[in-house]
MDTraj code that builds the backbone (N, CA, C; nanometers):
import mdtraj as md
import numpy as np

residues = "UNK UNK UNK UNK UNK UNK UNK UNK UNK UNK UNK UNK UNK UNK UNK UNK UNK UNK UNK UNK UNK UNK UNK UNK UNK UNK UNK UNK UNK UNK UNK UNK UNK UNK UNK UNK UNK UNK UNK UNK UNK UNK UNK UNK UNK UNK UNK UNK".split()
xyz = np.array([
    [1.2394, 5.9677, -1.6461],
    [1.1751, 5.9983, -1.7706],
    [1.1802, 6.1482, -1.7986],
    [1.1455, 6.2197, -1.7005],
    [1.1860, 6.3743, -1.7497],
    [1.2678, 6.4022, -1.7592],
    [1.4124, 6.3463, -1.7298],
    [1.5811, 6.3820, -1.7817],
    [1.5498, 6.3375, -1.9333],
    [1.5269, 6.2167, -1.9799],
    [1.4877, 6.1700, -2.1386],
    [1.3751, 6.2832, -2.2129],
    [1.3457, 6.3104, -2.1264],
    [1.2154, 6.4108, -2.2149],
    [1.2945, 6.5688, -2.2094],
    [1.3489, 6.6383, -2.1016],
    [1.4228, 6.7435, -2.1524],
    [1.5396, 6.7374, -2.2311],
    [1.5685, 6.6594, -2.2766],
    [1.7122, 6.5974, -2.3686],
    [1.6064, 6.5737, -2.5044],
    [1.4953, 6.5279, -2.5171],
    [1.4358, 6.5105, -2.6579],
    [1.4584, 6.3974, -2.6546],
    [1.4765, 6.3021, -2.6046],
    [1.4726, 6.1201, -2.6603],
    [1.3591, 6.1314, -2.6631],
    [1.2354, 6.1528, -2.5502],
    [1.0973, 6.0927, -2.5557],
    [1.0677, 6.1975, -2.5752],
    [0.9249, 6.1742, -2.6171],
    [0.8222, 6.2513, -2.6139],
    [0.6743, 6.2219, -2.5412],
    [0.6116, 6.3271, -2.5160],
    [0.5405, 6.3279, -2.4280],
    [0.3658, 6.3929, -2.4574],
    [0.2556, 6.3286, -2.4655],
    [0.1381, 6.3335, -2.4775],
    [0.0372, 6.4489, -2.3875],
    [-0.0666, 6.4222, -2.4574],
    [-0.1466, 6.5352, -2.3841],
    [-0.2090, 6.4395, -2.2322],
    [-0.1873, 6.3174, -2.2505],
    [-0.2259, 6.2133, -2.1237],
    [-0.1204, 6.2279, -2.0008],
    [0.0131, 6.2808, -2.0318],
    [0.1221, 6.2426, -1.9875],
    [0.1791, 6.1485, -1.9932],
    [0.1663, 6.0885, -2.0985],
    [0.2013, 5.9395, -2.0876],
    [0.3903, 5.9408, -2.2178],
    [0.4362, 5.8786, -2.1573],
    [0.5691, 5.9212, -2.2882],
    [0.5978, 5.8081, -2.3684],
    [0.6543, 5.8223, -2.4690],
    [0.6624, 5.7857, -2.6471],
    [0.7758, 5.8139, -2.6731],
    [0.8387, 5.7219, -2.7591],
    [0.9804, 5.7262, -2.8460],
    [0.9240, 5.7496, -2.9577],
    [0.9982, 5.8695, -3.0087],
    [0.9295, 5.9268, -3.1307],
    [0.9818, 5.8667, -3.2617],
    [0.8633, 5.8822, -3.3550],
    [0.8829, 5.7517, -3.4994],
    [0.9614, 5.7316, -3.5068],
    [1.0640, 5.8938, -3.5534],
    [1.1773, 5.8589, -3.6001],
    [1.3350, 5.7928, -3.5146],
    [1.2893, 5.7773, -3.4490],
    [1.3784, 5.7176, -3.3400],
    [1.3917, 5.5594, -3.3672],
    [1.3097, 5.5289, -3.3685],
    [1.2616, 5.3609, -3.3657],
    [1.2993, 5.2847, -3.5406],
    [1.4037, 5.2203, -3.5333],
    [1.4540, 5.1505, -3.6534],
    [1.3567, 5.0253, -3.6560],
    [1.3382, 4.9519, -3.5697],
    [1.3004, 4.8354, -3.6496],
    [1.1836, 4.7626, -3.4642],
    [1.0585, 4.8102, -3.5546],
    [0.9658, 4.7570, -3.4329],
    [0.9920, 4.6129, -3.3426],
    [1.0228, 4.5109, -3.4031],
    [1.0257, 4.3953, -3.4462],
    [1.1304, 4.3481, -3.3279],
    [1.2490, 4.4533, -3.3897],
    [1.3637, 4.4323, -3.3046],
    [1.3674, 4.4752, -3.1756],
    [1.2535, 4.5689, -3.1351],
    [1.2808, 4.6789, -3.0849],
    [1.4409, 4.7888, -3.0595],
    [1.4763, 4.8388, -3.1923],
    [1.6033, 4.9097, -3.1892],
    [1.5886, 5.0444, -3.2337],
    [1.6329, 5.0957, -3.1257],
    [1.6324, 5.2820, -3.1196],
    [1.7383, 5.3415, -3.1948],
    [1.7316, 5.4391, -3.2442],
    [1.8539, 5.5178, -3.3238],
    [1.8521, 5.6579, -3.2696],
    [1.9411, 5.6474, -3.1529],
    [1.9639, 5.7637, -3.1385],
    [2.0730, 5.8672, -3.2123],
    [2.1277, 5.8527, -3.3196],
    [2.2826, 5.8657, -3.3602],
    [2.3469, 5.8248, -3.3563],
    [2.4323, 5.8850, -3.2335],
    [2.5459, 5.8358, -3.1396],
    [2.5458, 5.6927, -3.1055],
    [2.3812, 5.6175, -3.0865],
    [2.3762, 5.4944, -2.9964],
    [2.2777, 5.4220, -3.0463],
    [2.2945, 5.3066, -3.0706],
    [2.1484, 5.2026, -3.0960],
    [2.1570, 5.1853, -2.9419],
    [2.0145, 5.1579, -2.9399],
    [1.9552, 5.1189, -2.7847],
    [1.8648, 4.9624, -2.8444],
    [1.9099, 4.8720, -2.8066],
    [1.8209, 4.7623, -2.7998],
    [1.7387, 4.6960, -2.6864],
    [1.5959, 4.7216, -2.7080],
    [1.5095, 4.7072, -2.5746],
    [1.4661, 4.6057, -2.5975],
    [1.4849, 4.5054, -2.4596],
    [1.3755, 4.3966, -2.4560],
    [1.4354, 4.2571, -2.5324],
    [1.6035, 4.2645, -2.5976],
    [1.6230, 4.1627, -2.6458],
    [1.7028, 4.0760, -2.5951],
    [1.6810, 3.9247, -2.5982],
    [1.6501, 3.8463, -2.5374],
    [1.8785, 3.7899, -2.5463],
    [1.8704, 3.7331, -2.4453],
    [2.0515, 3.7371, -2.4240],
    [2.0373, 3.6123, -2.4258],
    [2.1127, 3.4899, -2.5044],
    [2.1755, 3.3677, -2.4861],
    [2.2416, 3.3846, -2.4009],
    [2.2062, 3.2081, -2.3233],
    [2.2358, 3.1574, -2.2056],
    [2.3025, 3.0672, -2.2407],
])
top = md.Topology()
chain = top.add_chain()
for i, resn in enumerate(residues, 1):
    res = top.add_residue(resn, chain, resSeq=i)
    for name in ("N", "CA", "C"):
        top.add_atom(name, md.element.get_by_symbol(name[0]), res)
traj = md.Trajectory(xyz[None], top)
């Protein structure tokens, strides 16, 4: 997580706790990240 946090993907709280910042995050639902370069899709589910 601190390689992602000195690069700026995450961000990071006064708890220490870390966050993908708003603008990162396309579609809650989907959970799909926009990094530019890369959609990141977390958590979605793969046919078997």
């Amino acid at each position: 997580m601190k390689i992602l946090h000195s690069c700026g993907l995450v961000t990071k709280n006064r708890d220490g706790q870390y966050a993908i910042p708003p603008g990162q995050l396309v579609s809650k639902e989907e959970r799909i990240l926009d990094y530019g370069i890369c959609l990141l899709r977390l958590g979605v589910p793969t046919k078997a």
